[in-house]
N, C-alpha and C positions, 0 to 999 in steps of 0.2 A: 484838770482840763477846763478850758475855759466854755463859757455857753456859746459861743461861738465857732469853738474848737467842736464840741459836743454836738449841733445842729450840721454838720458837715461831716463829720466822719462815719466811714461805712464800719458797723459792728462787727467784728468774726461770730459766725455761729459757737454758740455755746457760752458767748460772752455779754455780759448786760453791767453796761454803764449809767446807773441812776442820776437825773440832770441834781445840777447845784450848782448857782453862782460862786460860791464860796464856801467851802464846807467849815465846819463852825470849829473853831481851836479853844478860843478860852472856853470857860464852865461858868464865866461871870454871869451872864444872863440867866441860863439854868438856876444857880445859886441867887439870883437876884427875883427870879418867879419863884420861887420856894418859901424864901425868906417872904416874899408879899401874902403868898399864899396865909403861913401859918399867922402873920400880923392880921388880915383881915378876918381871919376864922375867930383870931382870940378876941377882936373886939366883938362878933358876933356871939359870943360865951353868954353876954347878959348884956341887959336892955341898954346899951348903949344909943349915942344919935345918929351911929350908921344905921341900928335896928330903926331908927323912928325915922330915920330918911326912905327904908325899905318901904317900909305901912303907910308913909307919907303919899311917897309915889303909885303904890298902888291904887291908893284912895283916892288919888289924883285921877290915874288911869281908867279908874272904873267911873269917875262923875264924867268923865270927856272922849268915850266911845262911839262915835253914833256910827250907824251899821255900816257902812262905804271902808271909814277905815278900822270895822275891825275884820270885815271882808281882807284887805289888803295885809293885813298883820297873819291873820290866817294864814292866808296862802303864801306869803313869803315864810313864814314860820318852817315851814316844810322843806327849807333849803337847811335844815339842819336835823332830817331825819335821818338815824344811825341807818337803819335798815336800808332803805334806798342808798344812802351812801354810800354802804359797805356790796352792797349787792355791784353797784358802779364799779367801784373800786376792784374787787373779785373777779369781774367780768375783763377790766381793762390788764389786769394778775395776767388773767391766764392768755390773753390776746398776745401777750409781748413775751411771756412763757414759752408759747406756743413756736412762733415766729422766730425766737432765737433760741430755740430747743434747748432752752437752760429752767431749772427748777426755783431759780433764785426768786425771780419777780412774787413769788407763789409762798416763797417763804418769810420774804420782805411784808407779804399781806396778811399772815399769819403773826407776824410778831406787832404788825400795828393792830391788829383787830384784837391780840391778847391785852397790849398797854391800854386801846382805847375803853376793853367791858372792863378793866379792874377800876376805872371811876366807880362804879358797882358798890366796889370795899369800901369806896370814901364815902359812898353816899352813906353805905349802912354806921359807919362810924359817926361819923359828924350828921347825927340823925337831924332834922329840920324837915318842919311842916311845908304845904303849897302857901302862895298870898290867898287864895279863897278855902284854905282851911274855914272847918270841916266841910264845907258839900259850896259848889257854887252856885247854886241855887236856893242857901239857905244863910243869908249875912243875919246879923252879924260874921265877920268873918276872926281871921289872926289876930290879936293885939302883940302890942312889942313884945311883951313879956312872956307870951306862945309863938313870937316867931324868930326866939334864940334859937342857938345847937345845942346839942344833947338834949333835945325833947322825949318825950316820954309818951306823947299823942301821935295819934297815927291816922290816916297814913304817913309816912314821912316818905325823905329822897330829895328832897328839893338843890341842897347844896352837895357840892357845883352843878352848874346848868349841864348834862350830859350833851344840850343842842348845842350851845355854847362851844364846848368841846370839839363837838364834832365838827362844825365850821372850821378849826383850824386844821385839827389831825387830816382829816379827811379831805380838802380841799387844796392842805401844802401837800400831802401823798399824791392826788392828780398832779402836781405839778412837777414834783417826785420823779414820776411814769412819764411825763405829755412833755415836758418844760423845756424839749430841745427843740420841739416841735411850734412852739408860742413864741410870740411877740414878747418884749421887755411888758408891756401895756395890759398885756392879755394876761400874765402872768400876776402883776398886781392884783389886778382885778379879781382875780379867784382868790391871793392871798387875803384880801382886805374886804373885800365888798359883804361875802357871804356874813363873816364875824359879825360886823358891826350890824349889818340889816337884821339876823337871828336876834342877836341881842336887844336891839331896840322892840322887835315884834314882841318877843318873850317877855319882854316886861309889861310892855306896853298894855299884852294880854290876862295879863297876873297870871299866867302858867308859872311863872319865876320871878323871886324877887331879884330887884337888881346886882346885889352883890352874888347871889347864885352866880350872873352870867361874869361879873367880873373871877371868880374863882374858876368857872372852865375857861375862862380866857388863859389863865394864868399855868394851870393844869394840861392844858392843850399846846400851849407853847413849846413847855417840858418835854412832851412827849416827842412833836414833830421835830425837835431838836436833837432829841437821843438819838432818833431815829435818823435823821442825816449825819450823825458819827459814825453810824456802822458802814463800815468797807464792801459793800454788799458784793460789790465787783471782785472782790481778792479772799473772804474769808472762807474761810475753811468748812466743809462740809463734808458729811461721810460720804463714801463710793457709792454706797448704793440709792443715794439722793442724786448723786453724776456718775452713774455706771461709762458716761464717754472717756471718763480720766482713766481709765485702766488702757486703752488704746490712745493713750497720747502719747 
């Protein structure tokens, strides 16, 4: 169905059509963020000059702070809290749930907030320090050589950026839910905008090194991409999730 087709037609109750210009066929792209993924982890293994680009920029970031813009990194930062996200998301679930008396929207928001916490798993495996490792209040901070993966200092979590992340999953899901309802323009905008600003704030901030945010980029893609494969309109679900199919 086209977005236009989509933004025009009336739903039958009990029925939910998730928007997508194009629903994704090949696997190339998925298979092409995977592949980048594990390329950019393994240079992070050991002190390579991606590491000394990470320590570089930070060192950068933290000589060229003055308070205006870290006020403004702040508070943009915050467009990629999971919590408030998901709380959004949950809330617009059960609105359109509710509205076309179907369970789907509910369960579409259950399987993204499952892919979105198992970054959790990635973090704990591909263990990595913060840029202001140990305390940020107390530099010296990381050097290259503490800010590989598979560290053994803690706290760790840092790779992938989980905000990083969430700008995409979370942001392509509203548009998921919303996208019949938006403008071509509008719809960018939520694709594109959120990412890139989290990201630049999060560095900028040293909450995260830079390839942190490029590894939830890459992570995040995977995910909202799985997630527009599934047939949510047509798959199969037990009766008693649509007790209405027994009187159809």
């Amino acid at each position: 169905m086209t977005a236009v087709a989509q933004r025009h037609t009336r739903v039958p109750p009990g029925a939910w059509t998730p928007f997508m210009v194009r629903r994704p066929r090949s696997w190339g792209l998925e298979i092409a963020m995977a592949a980048a993924f594990l390329a950019l982890s393994a240079l992070l293994v050991w002190p390579s000059a991606v590491v000394e680009l990470d320590v570089h920029l930070r060192d950068l970031s933290d000589a060229n702070r003055p308070h205006w813009a870290y006020l403004i990194a702040v508070n943009t930062n915050k467009l990629g809290q999971g919590g408030l996200l998901g709380g959004i998301a949950l809330g617009l679930s059960a609105i359109i749930a509710y509205r076309l008396r179907t369970v789907r929207p509910m369960i579409a928001f259950l399987v993204v907030y499952g892919m979105t916490g198992s970054v959790l798993v990635v973090k704990y495996v591909l263990t990595r320090v913060y840029p202001h490792w140990p305390d940020i209040g107390s530099p010296p901070y990381a050097t290259v050589e503490q800010a590989t993966l598979f560290t053994t200092l803690e706290p760790f979590g840092a790779y992938p950026s989980g905000h990083v992340l969430n700008t995409i999953v979370w942001y392509g899901y509203f548009v998921f839910l919303l996208g019949a309802h938006l403008e071509t323009w509008q719809r960018r905008l939520l694709l594109l905008a959120p990412p890139l600003i989290v990201a630049v704030s999060t560095t900028y901030l040293g909450y995260h090194w830079l390839t942190d945010a490029v590894g939830g980029f890459l992570v995040g893609v995977i995910i909202i991409r799985v997630v527009q494969r599934i047939r949510w309109e047509t798959v199969e679900l037990p009766t008693w999730l649509e007790p209405e199919k027994r009187y159809r």
